[in-house]
Every structure is written in structure tokens, then in C-alpha cells.
C-alpha positions as CSV (number, residue, x, y, z in Angstrom):
1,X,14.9,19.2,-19.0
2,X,17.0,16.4,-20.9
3,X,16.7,15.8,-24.6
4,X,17.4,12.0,-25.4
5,X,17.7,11.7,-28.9
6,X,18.3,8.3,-30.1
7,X,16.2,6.1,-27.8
8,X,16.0,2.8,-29.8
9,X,14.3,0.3,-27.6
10,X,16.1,1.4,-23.9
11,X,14.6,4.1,-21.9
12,X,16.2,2.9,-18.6
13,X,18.5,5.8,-18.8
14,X,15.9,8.5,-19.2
15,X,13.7,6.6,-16.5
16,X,16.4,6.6,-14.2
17,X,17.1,10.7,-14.5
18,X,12.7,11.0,-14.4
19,X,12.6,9.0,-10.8
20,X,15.7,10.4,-9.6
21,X,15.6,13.7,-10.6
22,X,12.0,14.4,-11.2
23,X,12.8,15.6,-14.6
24,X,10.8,15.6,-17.9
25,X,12.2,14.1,-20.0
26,X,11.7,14.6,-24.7
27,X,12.7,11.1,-26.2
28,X,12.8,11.5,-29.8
29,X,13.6,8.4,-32.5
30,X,12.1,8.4,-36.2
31,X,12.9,4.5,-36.3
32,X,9.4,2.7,-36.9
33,X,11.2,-0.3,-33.6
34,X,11.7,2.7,-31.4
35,X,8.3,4.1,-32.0
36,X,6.9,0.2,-31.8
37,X,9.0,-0.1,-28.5
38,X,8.5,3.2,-26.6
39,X,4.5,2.7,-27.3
40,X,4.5,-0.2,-25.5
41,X,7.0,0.0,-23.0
42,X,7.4,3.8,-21.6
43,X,4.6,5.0,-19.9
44,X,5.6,7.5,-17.9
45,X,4.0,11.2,-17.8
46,X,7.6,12.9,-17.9
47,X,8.9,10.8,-20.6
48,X,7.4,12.3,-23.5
49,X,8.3,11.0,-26.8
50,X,8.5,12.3,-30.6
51,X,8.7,10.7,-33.7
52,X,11.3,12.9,-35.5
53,X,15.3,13.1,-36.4
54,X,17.8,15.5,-34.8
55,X,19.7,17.3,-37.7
56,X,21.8,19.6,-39.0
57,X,18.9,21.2,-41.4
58,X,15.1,21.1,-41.4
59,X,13.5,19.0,-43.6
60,X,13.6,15.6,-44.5
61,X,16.6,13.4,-44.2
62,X,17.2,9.6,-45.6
63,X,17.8,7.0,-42.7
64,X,19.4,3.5,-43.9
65,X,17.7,0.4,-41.4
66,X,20.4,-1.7,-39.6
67,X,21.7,-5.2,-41.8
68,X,20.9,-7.1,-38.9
69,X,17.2,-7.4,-38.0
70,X,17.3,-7.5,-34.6
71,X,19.1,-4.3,-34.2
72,X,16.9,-1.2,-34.8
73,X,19.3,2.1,-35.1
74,X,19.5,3.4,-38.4
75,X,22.3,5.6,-39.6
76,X,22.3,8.9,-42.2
77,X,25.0,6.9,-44.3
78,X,24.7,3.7,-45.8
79,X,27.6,1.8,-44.5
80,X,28.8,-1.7,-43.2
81,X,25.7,-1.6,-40.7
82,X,23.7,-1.1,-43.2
83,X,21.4,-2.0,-45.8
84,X,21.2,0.0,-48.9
85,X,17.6,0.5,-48.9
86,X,16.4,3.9,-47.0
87,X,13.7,5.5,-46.0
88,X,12.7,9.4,-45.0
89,X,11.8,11.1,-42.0
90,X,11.1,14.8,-40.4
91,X,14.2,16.2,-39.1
92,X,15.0,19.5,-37.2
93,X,17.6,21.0,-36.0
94,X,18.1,21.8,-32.6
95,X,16.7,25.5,-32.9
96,X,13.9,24.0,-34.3
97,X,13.1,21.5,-32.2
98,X,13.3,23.6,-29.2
99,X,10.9,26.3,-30.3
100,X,8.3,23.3,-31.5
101,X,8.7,21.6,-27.7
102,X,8.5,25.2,-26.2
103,X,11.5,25.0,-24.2
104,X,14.1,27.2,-22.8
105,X,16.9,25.4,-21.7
106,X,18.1,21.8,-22.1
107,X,20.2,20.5,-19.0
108,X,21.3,17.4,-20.8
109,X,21.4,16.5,-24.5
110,X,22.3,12.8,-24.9
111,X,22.7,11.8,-28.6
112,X,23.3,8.5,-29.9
113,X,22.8,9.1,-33.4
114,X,24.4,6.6,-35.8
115,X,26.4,9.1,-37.6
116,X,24.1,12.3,-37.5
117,X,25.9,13.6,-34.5
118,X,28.6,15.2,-36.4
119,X,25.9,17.3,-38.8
120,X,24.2,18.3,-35.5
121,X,27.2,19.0,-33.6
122,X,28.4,21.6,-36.9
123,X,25.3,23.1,-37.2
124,X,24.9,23.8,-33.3
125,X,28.4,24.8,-33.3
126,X,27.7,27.8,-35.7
127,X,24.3,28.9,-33.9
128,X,25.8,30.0,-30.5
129,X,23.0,31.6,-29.7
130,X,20.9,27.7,-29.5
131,X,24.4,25.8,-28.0
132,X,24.1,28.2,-25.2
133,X,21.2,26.9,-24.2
134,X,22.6,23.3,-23.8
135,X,24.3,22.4,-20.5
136,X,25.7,18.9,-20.7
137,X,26.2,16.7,-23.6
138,X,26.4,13.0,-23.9
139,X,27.3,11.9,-27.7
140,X,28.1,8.3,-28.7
141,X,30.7,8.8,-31.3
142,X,30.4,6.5,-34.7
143,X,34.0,6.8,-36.1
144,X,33.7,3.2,-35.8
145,X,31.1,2.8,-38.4
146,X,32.5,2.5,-42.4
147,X,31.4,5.8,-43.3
148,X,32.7,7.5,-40.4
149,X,36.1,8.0,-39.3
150,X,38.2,9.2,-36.5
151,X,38.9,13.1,-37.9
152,X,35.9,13.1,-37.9
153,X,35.1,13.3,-34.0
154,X,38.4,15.1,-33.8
155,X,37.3,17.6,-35.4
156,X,33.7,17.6,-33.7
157,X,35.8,17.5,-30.5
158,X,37.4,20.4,-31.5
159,X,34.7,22.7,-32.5
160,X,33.0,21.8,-29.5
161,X,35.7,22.8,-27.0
162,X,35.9,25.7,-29.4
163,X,32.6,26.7,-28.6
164,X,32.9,26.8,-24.8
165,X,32.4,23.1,-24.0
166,X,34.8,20.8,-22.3
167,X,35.0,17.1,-22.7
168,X,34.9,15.3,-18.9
169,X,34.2,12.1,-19.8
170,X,34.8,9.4,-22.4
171,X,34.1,5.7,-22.4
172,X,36.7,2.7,-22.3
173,X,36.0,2.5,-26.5
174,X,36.5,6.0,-27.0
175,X,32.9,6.0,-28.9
176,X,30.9,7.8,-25.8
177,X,31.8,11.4,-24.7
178,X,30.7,13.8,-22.1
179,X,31.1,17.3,-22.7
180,X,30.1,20.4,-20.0
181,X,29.3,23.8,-21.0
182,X,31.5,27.0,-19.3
183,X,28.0,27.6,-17.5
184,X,27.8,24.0,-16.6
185,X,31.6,24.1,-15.3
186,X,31.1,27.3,-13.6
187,X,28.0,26.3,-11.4
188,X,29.4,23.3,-10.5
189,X,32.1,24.7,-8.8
């Protein structure tokens, strides 16, 4: 099962896992584009999509809509990207989320975020009992955004490896990461 959280207006990625995989795969994106998009554009019976945030807290959170009006991402921070105008959406936390989709384990979580990664990467790093549960992750990094910085995924790094997982990938820009869990590592070999 893979959890893409941050679809925007590209599914090709979680397409590509469904045909080649056979997978089912939770999309989930609180932007009103993404929902626009993904209702007219994935119909698939494995992709399933819902329209709430990944957090580190249950609740609502503020989202602030991209400056530019072709871009649809909005980020947890008002920042360069951004306008200063906001507005709220449902967000759970991972331990949430997986008891509302009825799910055991989550082979892949791929997060792209715009700065919310590094609430959800604290909060699942002190609830060992849900980041157990998760064997791959693929996070886009947003150090690179005004109200982000590079200590920041440093530390995320960090607490990640700290927790069990090792990084294995990372892009060219240094923004995209993939991490495996000690499970993960251990099967593979």
C-alpha cells in the first residue's frame, strides 16, 4: 500500500506503482487544484483519493496558496512562494490517518509537502509504534523555501536515521530523499 501525500495535479507516479505493481494506492491533497485535477483526471479503482493534510497534530491547519497562479502547492508557512492570504483544512497525523483508511502497513510514504514534512517527520519520529509501520519514504525537502532552512532537514535527517531509517537516495538538488526502514533494509537483502 503507498500513501502519496502531496499529489498536486500529477498522478503519473502513483499510476505507474498501481499498473506495475498492482498496488492501491491513498492520494491525499487538501488543495481545492488538486481536488479539481484528481476529479477529472485519475480514474483509477486503486487510486483512491482524500481531501485532507498530513500533519504533525489533528485538527485544522492554515495552508498559504502559491503567488503564482498556475502553480497549485500550498505551504504551512507564508513565505516567498507565497501569498499571505490562507485558508484551513482537516489535518491528521499519520496515526490518525491510518486508523481512518483502515490500514496496516504502508510500503511507501512519498511526501511532497511544502514545508509540513518536517512537523510530520517529528511527530512520527516520537510515535515509534506508527513509524514502524512505514517501509520506505520519499520526502521532497523545502529548505529551499524562505521559511525553511537547511538545519532544518538536518535535523529531520537525523532523527530519522535515529529512528531506524537510512537515507539511500537523494536527488541532484539535494531537495528529494529516499529513506528505508531496518525492516525494509533487512528484507531486501
Amino acid at each position: 500500500m503507498v500513501l502519496s501525500v502531496g499529489v498536486g495535479e500529477d498522478v503519473s507516479f502513483d499510476l505507474a506503482l498501481i499498473e506495475k505493481y498492482g498496488c492501491k494506492v491513498h492520494g491525499i491533497d487538501p488543495t481545492p487544484k488538486a481536488v479539481a485535477w484528481v476529479a477529472e483526471h485519475a480514474d483509477n479503482e486503486n487510486f483512491v483519493f482524500h481531501q485532507c493534510a498530513l500533519s504533525g497534530h489533528d485538527g485544522t491547519i492554515r495552508l498559504y496558496p502559491p503567488r503564482n497562479p498556475d502553480h497549485v502547492s500550498a505551504s504551512c508557512r507564508p513565505n516567498d512562494h507565497t501569498v499571505d492570504d490562507f485558508f484551513e483544512v482537516e489535518a491528521y497525523t499519520l496515526r490518525t490517518l491510518i486508523k481512518r483508511l483502515g490500514i496496516d502497513k504502508i510500503d511507501v510514504l512519498k511526501m511532497d509537502i511544502e514545508g509540513s514534512e518536517y512537523n510530520v517527520i517529528n511527530d512520527l519520529c516520537a510515535d515509534p509504534e506508527t513509524l514502524e509501520k512505514v517501509g520506505q519514504l520519499m520526502i521532497e525537502f523545502h529548505h529551499y523555501y524562505s521559511d525553511f532552512n537547511t538545519t532544518m532537514t538536518s535535523d529531520a535527517i537525523s532523527k530519522l536515521r535515529e529512528a531506524g531509517f537510512s537515507l539511500n537516495w537523494f536527488s541532484s538538488t539535494g531537495h528529494e530523499m529516499m529513506f528505508l526502514s531496518a525492516q525494509q533494509l533487512k528484507s531486501a537483502k
